[in-house]
C-alpha positions in Angstrom: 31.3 -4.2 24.8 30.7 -7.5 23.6 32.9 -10.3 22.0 32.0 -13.2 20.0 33.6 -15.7 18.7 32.2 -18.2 16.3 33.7 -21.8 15.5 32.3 -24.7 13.8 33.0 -23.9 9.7 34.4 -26.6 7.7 34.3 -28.5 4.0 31.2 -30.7 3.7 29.6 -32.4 0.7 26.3 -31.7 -0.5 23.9 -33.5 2.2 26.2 -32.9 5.4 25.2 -31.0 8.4 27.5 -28.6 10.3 27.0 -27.0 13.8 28.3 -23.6 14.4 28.4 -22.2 17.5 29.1 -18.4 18.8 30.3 -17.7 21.9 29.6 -14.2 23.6 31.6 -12.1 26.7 31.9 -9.5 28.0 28.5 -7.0 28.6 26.4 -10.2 28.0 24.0 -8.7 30.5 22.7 -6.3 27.9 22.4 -8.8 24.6 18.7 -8.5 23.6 19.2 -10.3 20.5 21.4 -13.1 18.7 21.5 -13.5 15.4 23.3 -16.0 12.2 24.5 -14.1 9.1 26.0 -15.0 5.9 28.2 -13.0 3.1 29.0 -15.0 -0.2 31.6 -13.8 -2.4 30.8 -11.2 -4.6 26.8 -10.6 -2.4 25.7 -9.1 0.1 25.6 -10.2 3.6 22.6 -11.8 4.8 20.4 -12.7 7.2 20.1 -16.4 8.0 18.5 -16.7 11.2 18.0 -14.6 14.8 17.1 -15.7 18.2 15.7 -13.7 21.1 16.4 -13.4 24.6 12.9 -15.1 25.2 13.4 -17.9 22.7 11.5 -16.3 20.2 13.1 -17.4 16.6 13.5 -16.2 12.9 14.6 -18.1 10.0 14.7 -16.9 5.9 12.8 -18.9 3.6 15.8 -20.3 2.2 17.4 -22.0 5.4 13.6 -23.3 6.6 13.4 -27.0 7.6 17.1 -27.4 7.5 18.9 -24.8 9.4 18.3 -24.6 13.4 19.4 -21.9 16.0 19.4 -22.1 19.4 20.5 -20.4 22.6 22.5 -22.0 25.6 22.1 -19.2 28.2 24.3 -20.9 31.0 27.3 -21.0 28.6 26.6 -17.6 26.7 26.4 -19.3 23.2 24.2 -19.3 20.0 24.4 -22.2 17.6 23.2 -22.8 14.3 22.8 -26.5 13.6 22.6 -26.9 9.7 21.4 -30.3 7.9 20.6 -30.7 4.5 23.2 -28.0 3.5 23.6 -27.3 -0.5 26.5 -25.7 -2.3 24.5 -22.8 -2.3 24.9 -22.2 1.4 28.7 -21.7 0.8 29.5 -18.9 2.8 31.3 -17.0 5.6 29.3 -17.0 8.7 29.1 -13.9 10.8 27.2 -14.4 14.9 25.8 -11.1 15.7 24.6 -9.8 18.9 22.4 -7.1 19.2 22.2 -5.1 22.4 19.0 -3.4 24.1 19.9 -0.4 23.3 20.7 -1.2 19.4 24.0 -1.8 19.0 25.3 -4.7 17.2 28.6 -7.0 17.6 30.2 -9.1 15.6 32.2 -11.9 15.1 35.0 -12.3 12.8 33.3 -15.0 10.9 33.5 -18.7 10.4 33.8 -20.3 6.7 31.4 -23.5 5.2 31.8 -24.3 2.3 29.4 -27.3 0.6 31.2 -29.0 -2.6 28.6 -30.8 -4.8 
């Protein structure tokens, strides 16, 4: 089993950044891959960046140039550093962690919200 716990989420205007940051226990051992997600109300949930155990990392078009992730392997944690951010990025962020063997963890999910 693995826990995460994500921090970070906050009110920022139009223009801000914001740096989240996921923190993982437990079977750590066997976390393959780390991943960002998002859900806005009323859509689907997302994919807003991944990061592999190598260093290896994955953005959507949408977050390219502004959003960041990154890995701190002594400390177990994932952040997503986010500059530039737009209303549209107004969302609940979820960290997942996918294992080795396919299974995926998540967090209960940190809110940003971006006024204009």
């Amino acid at each position: 089993q693995v826990q995460l716990a994500e921090s970070g989420g906050g009110l920022v205007q139009a223009g801000g950044s914001l740096r989240l940051s996921c923190a993982a226990s437990g079977s750590i051992f066997s976390i393959n891959l780390m991943g960002w997600f998002r859900q806005a109300p009323g859509k689907q949930r997302e994919l807003v960046a991944e990061i592999s155990k190598g260093g290896f990392t994955n953005y959507e078009d949408f977050v390219k140039g502004r959003f960041t992730i990154s890995r701190d392997n002594a400390k177990n944690t994932v952040y997503l550093q986010m500059n530039n951010l737009k209303p549209e990025d107004t969302a609940v962020y979820y960290c997942k962690a996918t294992s080795e063997t396919g299974s995926g963890y998540w967090g209960q999910g940190t809110q940003v919200a971006v006024s204009s």
